[in-house]
C-alpha positions in Angstrom: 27.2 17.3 -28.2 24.2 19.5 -30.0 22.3 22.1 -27.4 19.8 19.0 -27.4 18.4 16.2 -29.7 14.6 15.8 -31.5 14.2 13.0 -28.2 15.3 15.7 -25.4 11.4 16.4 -24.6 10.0 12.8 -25.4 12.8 10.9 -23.7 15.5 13.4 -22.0 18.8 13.2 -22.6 21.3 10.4 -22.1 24.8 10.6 -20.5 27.0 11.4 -23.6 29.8 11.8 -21.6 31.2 11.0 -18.1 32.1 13.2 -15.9 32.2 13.7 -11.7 28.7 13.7 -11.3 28.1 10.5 -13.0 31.0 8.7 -11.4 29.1 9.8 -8.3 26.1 8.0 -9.0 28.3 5.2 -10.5 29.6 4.7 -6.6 26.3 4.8 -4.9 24.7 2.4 -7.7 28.0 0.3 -6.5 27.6 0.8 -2.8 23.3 0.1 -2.9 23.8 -3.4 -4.8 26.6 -5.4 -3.8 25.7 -8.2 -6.2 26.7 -5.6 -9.2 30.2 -7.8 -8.9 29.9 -10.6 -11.1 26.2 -10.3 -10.9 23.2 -9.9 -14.1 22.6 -6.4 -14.6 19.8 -5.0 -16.8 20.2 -1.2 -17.7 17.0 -0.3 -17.9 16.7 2.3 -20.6 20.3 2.3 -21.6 20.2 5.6 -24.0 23.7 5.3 -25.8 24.9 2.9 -23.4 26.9 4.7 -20.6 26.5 3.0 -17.6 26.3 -0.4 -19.5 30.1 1.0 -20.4 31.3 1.2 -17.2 29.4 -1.2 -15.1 31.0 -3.7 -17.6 34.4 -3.1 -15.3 32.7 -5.0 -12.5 30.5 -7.8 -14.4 30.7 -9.5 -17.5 26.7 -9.8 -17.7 25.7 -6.5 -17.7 22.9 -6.0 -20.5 21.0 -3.1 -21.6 17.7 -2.1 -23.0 15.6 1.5 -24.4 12.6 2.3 -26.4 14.8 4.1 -29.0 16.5 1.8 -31.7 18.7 4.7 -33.0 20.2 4.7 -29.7 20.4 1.0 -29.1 22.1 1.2 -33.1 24.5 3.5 -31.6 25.7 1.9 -28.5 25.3 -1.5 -30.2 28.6 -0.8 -31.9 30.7 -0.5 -29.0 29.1 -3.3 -26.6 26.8 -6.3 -26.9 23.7 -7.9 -24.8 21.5 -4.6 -26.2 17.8 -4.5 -26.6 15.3 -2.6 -28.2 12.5 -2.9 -25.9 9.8 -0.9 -23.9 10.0 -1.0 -20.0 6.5 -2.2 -19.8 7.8 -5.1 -21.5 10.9 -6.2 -21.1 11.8 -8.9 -22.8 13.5 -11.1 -20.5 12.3 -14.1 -17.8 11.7 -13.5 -14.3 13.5 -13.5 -12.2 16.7 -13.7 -14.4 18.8 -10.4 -13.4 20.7 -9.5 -9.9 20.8 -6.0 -10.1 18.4 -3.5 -12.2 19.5 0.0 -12.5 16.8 2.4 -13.6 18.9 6.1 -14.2 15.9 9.0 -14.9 14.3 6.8 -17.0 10.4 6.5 -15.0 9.5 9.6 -15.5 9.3 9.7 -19.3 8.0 6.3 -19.5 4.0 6.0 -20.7 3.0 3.9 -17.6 5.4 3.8 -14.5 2.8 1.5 -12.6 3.9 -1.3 -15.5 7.1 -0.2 -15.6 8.2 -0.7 -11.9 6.4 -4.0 -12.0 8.4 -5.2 -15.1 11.5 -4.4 -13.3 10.5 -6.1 -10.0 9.5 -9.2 -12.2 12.7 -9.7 -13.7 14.8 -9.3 -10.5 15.4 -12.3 -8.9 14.4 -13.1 -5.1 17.3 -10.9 -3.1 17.9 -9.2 -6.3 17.9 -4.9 -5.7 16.7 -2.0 -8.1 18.4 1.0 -7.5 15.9 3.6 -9.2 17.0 7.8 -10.0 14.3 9.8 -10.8 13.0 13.7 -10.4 12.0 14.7 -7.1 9.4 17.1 -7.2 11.0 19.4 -4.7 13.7 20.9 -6.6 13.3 24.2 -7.7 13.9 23.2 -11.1 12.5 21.5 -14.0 15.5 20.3 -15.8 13.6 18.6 -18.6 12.1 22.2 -20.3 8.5 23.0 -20.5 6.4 23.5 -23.7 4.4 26.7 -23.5 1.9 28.0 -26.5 2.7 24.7 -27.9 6.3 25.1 -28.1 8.8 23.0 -26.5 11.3 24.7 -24.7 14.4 23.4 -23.9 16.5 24.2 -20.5 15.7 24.4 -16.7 12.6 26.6 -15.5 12.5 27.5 -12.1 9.3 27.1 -9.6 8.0 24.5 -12.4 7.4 21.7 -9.9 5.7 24.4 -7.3 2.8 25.0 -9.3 -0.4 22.4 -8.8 -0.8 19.5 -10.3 -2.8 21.0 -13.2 -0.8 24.1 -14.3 2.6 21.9 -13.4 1.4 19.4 -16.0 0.3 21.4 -18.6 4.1 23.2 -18.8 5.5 19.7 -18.7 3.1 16.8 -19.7 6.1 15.1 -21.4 7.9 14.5 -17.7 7.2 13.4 -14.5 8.6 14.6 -10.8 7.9 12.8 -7.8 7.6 13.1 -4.2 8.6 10.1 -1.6 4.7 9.7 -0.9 4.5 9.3 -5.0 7.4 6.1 -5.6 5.7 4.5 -1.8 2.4 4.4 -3.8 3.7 2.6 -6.9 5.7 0.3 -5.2 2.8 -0.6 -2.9 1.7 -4.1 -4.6 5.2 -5.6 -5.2 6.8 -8.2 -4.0 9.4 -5.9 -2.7 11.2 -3.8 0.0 12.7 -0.5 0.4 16.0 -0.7 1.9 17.2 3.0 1.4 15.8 6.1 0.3 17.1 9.5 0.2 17.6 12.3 -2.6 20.2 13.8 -3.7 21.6 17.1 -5.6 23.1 16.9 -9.2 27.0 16.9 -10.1 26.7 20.8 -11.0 29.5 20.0 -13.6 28.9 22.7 -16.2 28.6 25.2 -13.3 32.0 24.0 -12.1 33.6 24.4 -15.7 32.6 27.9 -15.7 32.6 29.2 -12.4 35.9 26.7 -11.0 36.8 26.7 -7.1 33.7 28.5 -6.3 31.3 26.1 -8.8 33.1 23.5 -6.1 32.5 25.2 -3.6 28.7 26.0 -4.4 28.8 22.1 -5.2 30.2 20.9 -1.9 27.4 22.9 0.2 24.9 21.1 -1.7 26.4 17.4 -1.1 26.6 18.8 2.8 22.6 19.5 2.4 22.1 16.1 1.6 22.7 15.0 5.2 19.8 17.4 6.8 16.2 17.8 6.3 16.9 20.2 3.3 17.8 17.1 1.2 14.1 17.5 0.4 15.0 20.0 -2.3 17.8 17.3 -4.2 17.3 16.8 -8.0 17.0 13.4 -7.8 15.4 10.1 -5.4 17.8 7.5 -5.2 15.7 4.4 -4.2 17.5 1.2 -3.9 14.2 -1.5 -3.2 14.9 -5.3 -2.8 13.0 -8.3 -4.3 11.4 -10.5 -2.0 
């Protein structure tokens, strides 16, 4: 894989490959929506088509959907049920899918507002989203920051720290969220949170360089996620239910 694609600050960058860290979220997404066996799945902005890939292994009717064809092209060769789509619009009924899966897709979306209504809309009644997105928290932005007009690609520390004005002039192209942000834009939907917490990343290129104690670095970090320092996690995992 290249250092990072033309998309990386417009879009981020989609799982190329699969390693522990994914797997992890693979089980949680598992564990928050039972229906994901034999159930209708929408992947909602799909990238290359990863977790369409290996959600496929537990339903038949998993489909897919992103804003950028060349990706859709790409992932279109190895699976079906693909879309080229916006997630202000999806392109599907209501109330037609069992499970939607939302991987760090919201934050680079134009209007998350729409966004999170289109994917409440399209869940059936009972139906679950389980949504991963930045948490504003962590002491790192992971998606780069453009500064004299330059994008820069990478993780910048203390990023997220800074008010709301300096924060988004270093990163207008992303957003980071706190608990009290994702309460707000849910507030509206037909829809209920069942779980919420945040977690830390899968640390896998620290592991390949730095081995037993990358794992070990790695391990204190899941053990955070159990105490009041989850706060700092990369990510919110939301799992919300349609009503």
């Amino acid at each position: 894989m290249p250092q990072h694609s033309d998309k990386a600050a417009l879009r981020g960058e989609p799982s190329y490959v699969w390693r522990a860290g994914q797997a992890r979220r693979l089980a949680m997404i598992r564990e928050a929506a039972l229906a994901v066996a034999g159930g209708r799945v929408l992947v909602d902005g799909c990238g290359v088509g990863t977790y369409v890939e290996k959600l496929g292994a537990f339903s038949d009717r998993v489909h897919g959907m992103d804003i950028e064809f060349e990706r859709v092209a790409e992932a279109s060769r190895r699976m079906a049920r693909l879309a080229c789509a916006a997630g202000e619009y999806l392109p599907y009924a209501s109330g037609s899918f069992d499970v939607v899966l939302s991987h760090e897709v919201l934050e680079h979306v134009q209007d998350d507002a729409a966004a999170l209504a289109e994917m409440a809309r399209v869940l059936r009644p009972g139906g679950r989203l389980v949504l991963f997105c930045p948490n504003r928290w962590y002491p790192v932005e992971t998606h780069g920051i453009y500064w004299w007009g330059r994008y820069h690609f990478g993780n910048i520390p203390l990023v997220n720290y800074l008010p709301d004005a300096w924060r988004n002039k270093l990163a207008p192209h992303v957003r980071a969220y706190t608990a009290g942000d994702l309460r707000r834009l849910l507030a509206g939907l037909p829809v209920k949170i069942v779980k919420h917490r945040v977690i830390f990343g899968g640390y896998d290129n620290i592991i390949a360089r730095l081995g037993w104690l990358g794992r070990a670095v790695r391990g204190a970090l899941y053990a955070l996620e159990d105490s009041p320092f989850q706060v700092f996690g990369l990510s919110h995992l939301l799992v919300v239910e349609k009503l």
